[in-house]
Backbone as CSV, one residue per row, in Angstrom:
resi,resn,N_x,N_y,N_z,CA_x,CA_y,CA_z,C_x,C_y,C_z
1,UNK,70.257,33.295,8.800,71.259,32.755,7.951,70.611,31.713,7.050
2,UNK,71.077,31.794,5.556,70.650,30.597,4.710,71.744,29.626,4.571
3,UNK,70.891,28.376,4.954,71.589,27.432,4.976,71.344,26.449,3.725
4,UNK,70.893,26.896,2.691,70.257,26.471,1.373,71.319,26.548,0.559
5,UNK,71.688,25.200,-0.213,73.255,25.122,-0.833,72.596,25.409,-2.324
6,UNK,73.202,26.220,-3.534,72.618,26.613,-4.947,73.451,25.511,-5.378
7,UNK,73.238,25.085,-6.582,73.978,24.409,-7.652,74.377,25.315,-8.550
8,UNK,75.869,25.351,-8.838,77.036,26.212,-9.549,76.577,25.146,-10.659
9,UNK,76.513,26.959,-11.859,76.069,26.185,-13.367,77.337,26.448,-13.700
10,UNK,78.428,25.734,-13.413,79.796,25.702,-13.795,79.749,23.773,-13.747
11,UNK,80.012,23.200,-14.965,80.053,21.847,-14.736,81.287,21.733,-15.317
12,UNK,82.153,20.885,-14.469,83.459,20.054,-15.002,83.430,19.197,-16.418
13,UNK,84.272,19.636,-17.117,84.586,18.511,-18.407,86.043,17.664,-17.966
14,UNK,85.691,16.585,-18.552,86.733,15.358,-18.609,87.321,15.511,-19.300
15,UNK,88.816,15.569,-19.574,88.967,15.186,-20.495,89.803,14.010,-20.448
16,UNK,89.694,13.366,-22.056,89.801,11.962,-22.098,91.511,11.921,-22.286
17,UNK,91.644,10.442,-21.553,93.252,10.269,-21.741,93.588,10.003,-23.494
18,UNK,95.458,10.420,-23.771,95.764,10.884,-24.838,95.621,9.085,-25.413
19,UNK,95.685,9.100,-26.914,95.281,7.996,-27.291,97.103,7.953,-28.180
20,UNK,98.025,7.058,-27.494,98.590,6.565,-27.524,99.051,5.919,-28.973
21,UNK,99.875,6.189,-29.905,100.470,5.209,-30.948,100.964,4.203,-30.671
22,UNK,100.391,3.111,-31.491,101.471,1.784,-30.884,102.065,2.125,-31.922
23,UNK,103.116,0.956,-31.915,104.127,0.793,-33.577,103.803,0.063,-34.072
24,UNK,103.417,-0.366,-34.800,102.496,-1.146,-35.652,101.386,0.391,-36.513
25,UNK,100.742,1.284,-35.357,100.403,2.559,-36.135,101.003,3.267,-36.603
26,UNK,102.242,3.426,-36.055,103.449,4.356,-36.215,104.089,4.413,-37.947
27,UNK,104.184,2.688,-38.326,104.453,2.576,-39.502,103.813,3.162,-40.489
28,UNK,104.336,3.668,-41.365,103.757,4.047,-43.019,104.018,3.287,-43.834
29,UNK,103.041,3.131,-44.859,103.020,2.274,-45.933,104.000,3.231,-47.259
30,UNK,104.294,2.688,-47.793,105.378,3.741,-48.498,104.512,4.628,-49.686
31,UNK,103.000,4.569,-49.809,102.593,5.310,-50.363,101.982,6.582,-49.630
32,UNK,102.061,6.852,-48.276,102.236,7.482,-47.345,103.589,8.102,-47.464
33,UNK,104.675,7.430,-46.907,106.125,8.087,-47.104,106.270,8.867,-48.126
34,UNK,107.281,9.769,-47.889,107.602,10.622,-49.033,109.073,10.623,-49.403
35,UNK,109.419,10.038,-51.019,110.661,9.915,-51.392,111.438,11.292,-52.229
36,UNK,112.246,10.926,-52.645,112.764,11.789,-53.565,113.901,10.998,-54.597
37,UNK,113.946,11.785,-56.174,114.559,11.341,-57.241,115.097,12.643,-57.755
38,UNK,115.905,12.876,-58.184,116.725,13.562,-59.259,116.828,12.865,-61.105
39,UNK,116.420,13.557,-61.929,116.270,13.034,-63.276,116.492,13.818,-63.801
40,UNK,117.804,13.068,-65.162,118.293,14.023,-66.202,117.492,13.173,-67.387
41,UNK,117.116,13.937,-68.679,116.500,13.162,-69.498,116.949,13.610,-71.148
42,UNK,117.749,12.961,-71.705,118.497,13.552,-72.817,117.241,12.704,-73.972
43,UNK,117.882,13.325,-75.126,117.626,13.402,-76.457,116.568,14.845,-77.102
44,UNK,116.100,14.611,-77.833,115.029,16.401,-78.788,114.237,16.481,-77.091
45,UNK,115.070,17.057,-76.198,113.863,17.510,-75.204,113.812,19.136,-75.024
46,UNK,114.646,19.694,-75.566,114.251,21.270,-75.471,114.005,21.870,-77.061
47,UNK,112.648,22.925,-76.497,112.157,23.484,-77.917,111.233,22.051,-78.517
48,UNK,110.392,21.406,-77.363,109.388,20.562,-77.902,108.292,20.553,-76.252
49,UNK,108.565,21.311,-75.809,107.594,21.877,-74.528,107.719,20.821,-73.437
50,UNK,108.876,20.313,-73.293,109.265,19.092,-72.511,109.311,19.689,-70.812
51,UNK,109.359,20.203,-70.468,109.470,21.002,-69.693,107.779,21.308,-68.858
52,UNK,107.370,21.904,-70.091,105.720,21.805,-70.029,105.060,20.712,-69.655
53,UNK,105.152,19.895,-70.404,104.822,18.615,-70.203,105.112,18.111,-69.029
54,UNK,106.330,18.424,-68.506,106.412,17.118,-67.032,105.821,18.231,-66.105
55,UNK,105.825,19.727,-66.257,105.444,20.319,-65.235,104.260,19.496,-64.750
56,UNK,103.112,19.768,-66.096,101.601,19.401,-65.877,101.573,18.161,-65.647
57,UNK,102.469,16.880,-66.025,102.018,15.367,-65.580,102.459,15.256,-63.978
58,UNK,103.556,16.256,-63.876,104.253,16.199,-62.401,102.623,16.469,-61.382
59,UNK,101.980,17.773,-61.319,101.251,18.273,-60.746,99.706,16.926,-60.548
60,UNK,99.760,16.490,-62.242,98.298,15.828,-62.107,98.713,14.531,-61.110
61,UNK,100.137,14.049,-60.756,100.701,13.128,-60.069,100.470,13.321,-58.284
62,UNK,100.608,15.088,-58.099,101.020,15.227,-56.867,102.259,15.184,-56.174
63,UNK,103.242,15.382,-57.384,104.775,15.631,-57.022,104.550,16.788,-57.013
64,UNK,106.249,17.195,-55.782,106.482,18.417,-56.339,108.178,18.729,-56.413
65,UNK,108.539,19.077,-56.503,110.128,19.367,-57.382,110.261,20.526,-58.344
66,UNK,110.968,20.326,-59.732,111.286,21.593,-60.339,111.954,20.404,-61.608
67,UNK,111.825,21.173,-62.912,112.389,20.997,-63.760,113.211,22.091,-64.679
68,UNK,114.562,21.733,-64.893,115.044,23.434,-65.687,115.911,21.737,-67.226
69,UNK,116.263,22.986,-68.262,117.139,23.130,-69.100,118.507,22.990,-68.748
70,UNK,119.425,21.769,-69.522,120.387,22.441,-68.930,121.372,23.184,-70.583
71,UNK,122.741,23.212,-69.892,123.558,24.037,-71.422,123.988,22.745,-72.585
72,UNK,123.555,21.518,-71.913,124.182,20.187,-72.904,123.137,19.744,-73.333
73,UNK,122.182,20.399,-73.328,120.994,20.446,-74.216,119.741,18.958,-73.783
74,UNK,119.986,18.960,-72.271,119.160,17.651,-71.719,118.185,18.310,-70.518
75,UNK,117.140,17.795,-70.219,116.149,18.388,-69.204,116.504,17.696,-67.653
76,UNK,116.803,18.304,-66.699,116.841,17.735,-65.568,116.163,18.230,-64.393
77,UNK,115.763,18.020,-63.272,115.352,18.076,-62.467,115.004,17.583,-61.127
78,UNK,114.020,17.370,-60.415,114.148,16.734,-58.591,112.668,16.861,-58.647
79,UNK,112.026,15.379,-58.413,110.533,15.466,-57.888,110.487,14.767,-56.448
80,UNK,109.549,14.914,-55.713,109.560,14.104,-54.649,107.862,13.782,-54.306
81,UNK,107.068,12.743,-53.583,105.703,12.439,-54.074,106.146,10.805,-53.225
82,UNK,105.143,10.153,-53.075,104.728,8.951,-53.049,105.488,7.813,-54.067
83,UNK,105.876,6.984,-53.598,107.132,6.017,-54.349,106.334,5.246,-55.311
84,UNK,104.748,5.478,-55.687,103.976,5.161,-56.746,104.185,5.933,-57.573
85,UNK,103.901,7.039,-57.303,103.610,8.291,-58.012,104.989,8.569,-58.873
86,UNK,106.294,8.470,-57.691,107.691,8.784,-58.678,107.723,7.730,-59.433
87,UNK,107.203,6.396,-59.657,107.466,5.186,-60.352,107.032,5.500,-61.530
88,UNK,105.826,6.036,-61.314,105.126,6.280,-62.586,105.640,7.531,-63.098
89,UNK,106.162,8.538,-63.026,106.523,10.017,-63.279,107.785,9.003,-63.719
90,UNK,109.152,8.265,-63.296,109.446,7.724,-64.143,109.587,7.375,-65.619
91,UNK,108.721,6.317,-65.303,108.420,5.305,-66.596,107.630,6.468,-67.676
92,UNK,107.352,7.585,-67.343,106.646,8.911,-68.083,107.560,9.320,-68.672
93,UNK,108.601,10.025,-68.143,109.693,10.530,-68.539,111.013,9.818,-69.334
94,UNK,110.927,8.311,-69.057,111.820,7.489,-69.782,110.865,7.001,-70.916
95,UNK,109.812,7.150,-71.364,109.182,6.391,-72.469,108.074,7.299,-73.426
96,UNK,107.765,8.650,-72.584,106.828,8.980,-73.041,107.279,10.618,-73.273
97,UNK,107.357,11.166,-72.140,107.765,12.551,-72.403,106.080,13.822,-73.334
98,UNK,106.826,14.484,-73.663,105.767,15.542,-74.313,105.454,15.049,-76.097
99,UNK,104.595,15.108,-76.639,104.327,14.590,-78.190,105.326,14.898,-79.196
100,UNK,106.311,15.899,-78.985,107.020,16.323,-80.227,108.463,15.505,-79.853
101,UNK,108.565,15.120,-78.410,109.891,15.144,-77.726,110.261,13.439,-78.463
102,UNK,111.785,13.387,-78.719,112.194,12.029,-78.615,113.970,11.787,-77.780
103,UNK,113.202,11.183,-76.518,113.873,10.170,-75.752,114.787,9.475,-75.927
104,UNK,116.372,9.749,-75.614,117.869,8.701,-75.989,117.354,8.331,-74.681
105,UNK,117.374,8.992,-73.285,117.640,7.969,-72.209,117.217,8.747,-71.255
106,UNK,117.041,8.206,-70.194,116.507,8.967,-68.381,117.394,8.371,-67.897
107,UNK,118.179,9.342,-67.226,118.964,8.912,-65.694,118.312,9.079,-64.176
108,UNK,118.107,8.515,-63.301,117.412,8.851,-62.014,118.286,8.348,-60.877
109,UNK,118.232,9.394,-60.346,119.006,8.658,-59.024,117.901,7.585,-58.406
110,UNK,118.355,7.476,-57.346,117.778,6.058,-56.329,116.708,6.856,-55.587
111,UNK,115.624,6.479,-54.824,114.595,6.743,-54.586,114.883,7.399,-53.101
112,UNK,115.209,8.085,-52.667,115.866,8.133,-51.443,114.332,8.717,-50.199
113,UNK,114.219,7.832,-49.511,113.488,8.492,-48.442,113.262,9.918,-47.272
114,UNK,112.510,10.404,-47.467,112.709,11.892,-46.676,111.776,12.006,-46.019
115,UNK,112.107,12.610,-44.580,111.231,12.777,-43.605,110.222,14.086,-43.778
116,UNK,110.256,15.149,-44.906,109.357,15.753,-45.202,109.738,16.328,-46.832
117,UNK,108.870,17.197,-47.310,109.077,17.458,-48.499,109.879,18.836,-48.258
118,UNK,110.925,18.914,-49.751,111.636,20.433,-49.623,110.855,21.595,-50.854
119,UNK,109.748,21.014,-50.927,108.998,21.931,-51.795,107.509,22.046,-51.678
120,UNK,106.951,23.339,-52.085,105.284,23.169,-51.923,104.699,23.035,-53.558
121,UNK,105.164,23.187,-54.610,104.853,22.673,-55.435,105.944,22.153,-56.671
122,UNK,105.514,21.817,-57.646,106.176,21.571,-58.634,106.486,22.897,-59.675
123,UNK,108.161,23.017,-60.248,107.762,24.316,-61.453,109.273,24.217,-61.875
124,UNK,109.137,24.941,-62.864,109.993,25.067,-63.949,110.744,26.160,-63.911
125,UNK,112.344,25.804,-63.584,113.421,26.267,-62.981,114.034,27.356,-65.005
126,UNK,114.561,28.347,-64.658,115.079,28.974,-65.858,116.269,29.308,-65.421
């Protein structure tokens, strides 16, 4: 009889205990968070590529939402993005818009906080 013990090339892994969130980590800084706005934007905004325009400033922002036409002849839409990012997509859309376009006014709703986004990108609703 062998009484000679082998060593099993089977070695145990550890694994390490779960690493715990405090709250204090838990928090997001609100450029982390993700908000949402609704914006109507009247004056010459259709038939001056207004539409165009916020698509591509929306995207270079990292929003995403939708912009359409409506029948009272004003551009509206829903972005959602980082509460920097909508600040500035904003102040874009109330002052600046596309080169041919001219601006009476932007309406926006309130910045409302959301626990995830309802879109994967930004685009232009018909």
């Amino acid at each position: 009889m062998n009484n000679k013990i082998t060593k099993s090339k089977f070695t145990p892994t550890v694994t390490p205990p779960l690493k715990r969130k405090t709250a204090a980590a838990k928090k997001r800084t609100d450029e982390e968070n993700i908000f949402g706005c609704k914006f109507e934007v009247f004056g010459k905004v259709q038939g001056v590529y207004f539409r165009k325009h916020t698509n591509n400033k929306a995207k270079r922002l990292g929003l995403v939402g939708w912009c359409m036409n409506t029948d009272e002849g004003s551009v509206k839409g829903v972005m959602e993005g980082s509460l920097e990012n909508i600040i500035e997509m904003k102040n874009w859309l109330q002052h600046k818009g596309s080169p041919r376009s001219v601006i009476q006014k932007a309406v926006f709703s309130a910045n409302e906080p959301l626990v995830s986004s309802n879109f994967e990108t930004f685009s232009i609703r018909r």
